[in-house]
N, C-alpha and C positions, 0 to 999 in steps of 0.2 A: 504494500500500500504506500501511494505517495503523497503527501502535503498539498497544498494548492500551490507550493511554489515548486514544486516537482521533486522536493527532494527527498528521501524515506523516510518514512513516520518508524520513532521508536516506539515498540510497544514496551507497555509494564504488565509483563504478567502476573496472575492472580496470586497470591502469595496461599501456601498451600497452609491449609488448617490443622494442628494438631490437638488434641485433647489437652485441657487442663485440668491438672490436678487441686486445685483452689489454693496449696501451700505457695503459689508463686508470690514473690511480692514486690511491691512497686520501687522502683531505686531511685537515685536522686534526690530524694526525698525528707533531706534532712536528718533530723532523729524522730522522725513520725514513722512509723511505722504500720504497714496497713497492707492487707494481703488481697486477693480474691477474692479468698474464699468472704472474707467482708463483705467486700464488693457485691459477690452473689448474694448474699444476707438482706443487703441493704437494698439492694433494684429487683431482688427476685422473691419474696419471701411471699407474696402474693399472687398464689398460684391459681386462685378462681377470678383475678384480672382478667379482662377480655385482652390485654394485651400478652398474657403467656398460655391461656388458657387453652390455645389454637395449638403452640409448641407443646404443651403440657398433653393434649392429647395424642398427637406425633408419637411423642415418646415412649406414650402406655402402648401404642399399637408396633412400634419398635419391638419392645419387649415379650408380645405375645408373641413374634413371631423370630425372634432372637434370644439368644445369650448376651446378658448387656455385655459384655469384653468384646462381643461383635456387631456393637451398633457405633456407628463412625459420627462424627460431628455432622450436625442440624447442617442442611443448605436448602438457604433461604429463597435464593434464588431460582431452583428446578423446577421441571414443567410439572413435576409429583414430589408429595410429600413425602413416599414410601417407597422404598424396591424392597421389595417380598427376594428372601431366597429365591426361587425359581426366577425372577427377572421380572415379576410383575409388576408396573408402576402403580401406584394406589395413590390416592388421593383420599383426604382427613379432613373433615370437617366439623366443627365442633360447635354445640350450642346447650345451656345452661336455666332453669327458672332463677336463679339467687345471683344474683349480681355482686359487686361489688359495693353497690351505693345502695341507698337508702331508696325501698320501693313500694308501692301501695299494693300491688299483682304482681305475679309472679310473671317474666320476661314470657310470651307466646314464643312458639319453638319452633323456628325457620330457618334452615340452613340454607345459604347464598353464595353465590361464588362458583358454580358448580362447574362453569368453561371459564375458559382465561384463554388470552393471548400468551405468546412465548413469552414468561416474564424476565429471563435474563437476555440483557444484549449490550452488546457493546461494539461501538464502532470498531475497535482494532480488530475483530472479528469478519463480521460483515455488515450490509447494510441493514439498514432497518426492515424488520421484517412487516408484511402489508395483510398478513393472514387475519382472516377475521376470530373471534373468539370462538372454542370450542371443547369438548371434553376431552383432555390430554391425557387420563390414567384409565386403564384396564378396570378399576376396579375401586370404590368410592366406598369409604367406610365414615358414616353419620353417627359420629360420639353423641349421645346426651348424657350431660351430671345433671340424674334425674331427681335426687335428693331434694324434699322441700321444706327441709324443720332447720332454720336457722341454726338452731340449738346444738343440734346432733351432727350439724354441716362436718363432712369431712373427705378433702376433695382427694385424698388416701388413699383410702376406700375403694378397692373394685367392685365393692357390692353396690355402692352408689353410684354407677357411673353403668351405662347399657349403650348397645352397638346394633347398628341395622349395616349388614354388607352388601354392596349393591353393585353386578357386575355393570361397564359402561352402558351396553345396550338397554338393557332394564331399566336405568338412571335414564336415557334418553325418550324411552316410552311414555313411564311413569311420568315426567316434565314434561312430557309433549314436543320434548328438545330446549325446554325451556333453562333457566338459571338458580332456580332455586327450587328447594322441598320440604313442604312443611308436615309435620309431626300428626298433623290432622288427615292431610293427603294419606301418609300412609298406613295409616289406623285403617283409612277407608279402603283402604289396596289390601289389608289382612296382613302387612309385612309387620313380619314378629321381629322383635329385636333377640339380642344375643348377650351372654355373658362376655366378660373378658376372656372367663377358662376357654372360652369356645371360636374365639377368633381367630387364631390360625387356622385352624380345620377347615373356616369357613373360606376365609381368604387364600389356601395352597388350592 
């Protein structure tokens, strides 16, 4: 690739991700002292945030179908949340009654998102891509943290927490090719959800 002025563009490539053990800690830093694992304390310790709640369930369906020693660092960027052993890309979507904030009802339960455009891209690659939005993964696994007693909340719990697995095609029916699916929809279709223990089975 060349510049507008013809002459080679330097790429930077992506710096490859390694796993942190949270003991790392910050240098430079004076006599302050403060590690990661802080770090994670302090921005993550809020795991029914809608802003981890998405990762958080990633992870659980990770471990159904892994050994955690063989689950590689979260990327954010892929057209799938998931690669199943066998190579299947999956997609995770997650949705909650109990929020985070203070609520008078409990959140109605729609998951959204269900196509997407190529979400990683970058010029030093290629150009931008023109493709319109669409189902990218073989295989769409609908989290709900079904749990509704504040009290008892505990997003831990796999007993609290149930799974509808829906191969692409089905997902496209069901939607009518549409972008989202809501929890009533498929009460009305008879689609049973699923334990945690039972996710992998569903999903190989």
């Amino acid at each position: 690739m060349f510049s507008h002025r013809g002459h080679p563009k330097k790429m930077y490539k992506r710096i490859p991700v390694n796993k942190l053990t949270g003991q790392e800690v910050f240098k430079n830093s004076g006599d302050k002292k403060f590690s990661v694992l802080e770090f994670w304390r302090y921005g993550f310790s809020n795991l029914n945030s809608n802003v981890l709640r998405g990762a958080l369930a990633e992870f659980i369906v990770e471990n159904a179908l892994r050994e955690n020693s063989g689950i590689d660092v979260r990327n954010p960027w892929g057209d799938s949340d998931v690669i199943a052993p066998k190579g299947k890309k999956i997609e995770v979507k997650c949705c909650s009654y109990i929020q985070d904030w203070d609520q008078n009802y409990f959140s109605k339960i729609l998951w959204s998102g269900l196509k997407a455009k190529s979400l990683y891209w970058s010029s030093a690659v290629s150009a931008f891509p023109r493709s319109p939005a669409d189902y990218k993964s073989d295989i769409y696994v609908l989290a709900l943290f079904k749990h509704q007693d504040p009290a008892t909340l505990d997003i831990l719990d796999m007993s609290q927490w149930c799974f509808w697995v829906l191969p692409k095609d089905r997902m496209k029916e069901i939607t009518k090719n549409g972008n989202s699916i809501s929890l009533k929809r498929l009460e009305k279709l008879e689609e049973k959800p699923i334990r945690f223990q039972d996710l992998a089975e569903q999903i190989q």
